[in-house]
C-alpha positions, 0 to 999 in steps of 0.5 A, spaced: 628 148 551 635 150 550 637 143 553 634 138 548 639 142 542 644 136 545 639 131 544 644 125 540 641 118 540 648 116 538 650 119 545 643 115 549 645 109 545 654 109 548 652 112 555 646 106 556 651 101 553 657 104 558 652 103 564 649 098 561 656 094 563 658 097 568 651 096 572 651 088 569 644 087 572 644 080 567 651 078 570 647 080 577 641 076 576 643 070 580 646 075 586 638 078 585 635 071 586 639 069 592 636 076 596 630 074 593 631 067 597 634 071 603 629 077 604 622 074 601 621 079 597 624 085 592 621 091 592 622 091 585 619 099 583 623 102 589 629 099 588 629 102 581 627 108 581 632 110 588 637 108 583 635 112 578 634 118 582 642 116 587 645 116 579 642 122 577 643 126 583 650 124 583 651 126 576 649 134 577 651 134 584 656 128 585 663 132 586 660 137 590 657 131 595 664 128 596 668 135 596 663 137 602 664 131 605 671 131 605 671 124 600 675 124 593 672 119 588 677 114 589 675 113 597 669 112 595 670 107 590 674 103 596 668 103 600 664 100 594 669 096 593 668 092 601 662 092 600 662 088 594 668 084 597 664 083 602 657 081 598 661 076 593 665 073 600 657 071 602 655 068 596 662 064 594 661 061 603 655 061 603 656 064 610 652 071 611 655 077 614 651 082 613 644 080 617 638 081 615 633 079 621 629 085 620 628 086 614 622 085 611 625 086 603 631 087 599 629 094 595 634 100 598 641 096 600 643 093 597 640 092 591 639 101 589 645 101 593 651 099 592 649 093 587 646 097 581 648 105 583 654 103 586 661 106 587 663 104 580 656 107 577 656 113 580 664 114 578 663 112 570 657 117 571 661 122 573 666 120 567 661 121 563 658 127 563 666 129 562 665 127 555 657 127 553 651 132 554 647 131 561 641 131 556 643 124 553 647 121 559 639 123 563 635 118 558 641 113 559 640 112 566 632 112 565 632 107 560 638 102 564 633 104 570 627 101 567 631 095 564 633 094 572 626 094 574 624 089 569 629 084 572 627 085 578 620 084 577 622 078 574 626 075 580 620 070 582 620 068 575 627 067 574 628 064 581 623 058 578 626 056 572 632 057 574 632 051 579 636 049 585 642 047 583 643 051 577 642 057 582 648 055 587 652 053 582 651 060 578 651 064 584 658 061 586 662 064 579 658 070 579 661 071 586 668 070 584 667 074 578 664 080 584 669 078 588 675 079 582 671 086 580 671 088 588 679 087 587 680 090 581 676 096 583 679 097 590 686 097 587 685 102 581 683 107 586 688 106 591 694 106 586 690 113 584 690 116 591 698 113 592 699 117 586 696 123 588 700 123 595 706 122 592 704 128 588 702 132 593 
């Protein structure tokens, strides 16, 4: 097939990496943990794999989506950016805005969606593919896919070791870390769409 002439482990290797960080699923471990508190249980295998399938859909169809909708790629970063504002307020209070009396398990939100295939995922997905060939940019988002579930899974295991009060402690920096990124995200974007207003 035409397509595997693009193959390039070079290029898997740089889009994993650059999703890699930008998924930070390492950083998100103790967010991860607290929703296993919080919900009792992670669908481990649906929260991936939905993942996987948002990232790869937006990657071939993204622009379209957000073009039919009437959405540009920088508000849909701001609506992400609220919704990881509001997911760092919960875990630096300790308050809970989001309620979740009727959920049963944390799988498509906010795990899939917004905390690993979130506004900043999608859009470096479509960065991307502007400079590498879909082929490659496909098998860094399985393997990162896989990575994702494998810390899921692992969210009972990690909760035990980690203990209490490390937890805590834990999910109080990574909350001011989240919250710095929801800032970081929600300024860029509207500078961008202030731009393109003066512009047009």
């Amino acid at each position: 097939m035409e397509i595997f002439n693009d193959f390039s482990i070079k290029e898997i290797i740089t889009c994993f990496m650059v999703l890699f960080a930008v998924i930070d699923i390492i950083g998100s471990i103790p967010i991860i943990v607290s929703l296993q508190q919080k919900f009792g249980k992670i669908d481990a295998e649906r929260a991936a794999i939905t993942a996987g399938v948002i990232m790869l859909v937006f990657l071939f169809v993204g622009n379209k989506i957000l073009k039919f909708i009437g959405v540009d790629v920088n508000s849909f970063a701001i609506a992400g950016a609220f919704v990881i504002f509001i997911i760092a307020m919960e875990m630096i209070l300790g308050i809970e805005i989001n309620k979740t009396a009727e959920a049963r398990a944390a799988s498509i939100v906010p795990i899939a969606f917004p905390l690993v295939a979130g506004a900043g995922t999608l859009t470096t997905t479509l960065s991307l593919k502007a400079e590498f060939h879909d082929i490659n940019i496909i098998f860094g988002i399985i393997l990162n896919t896989i990575f994702v579930y494998l810390v899921l899974k692992s969210a009972t295991w990690l909760e035990k070791k980690m203990g209490d009060a490390t937890l805590a402690i834990l999910q109080k920096v990574f909350g001011i870390i989240l919250l710095a990124i929801s800032i970081k995200l929600f300024t860029a974007n509207f500078a961008q769409l202030v731009q393109t207003y003066i512009n047009f």
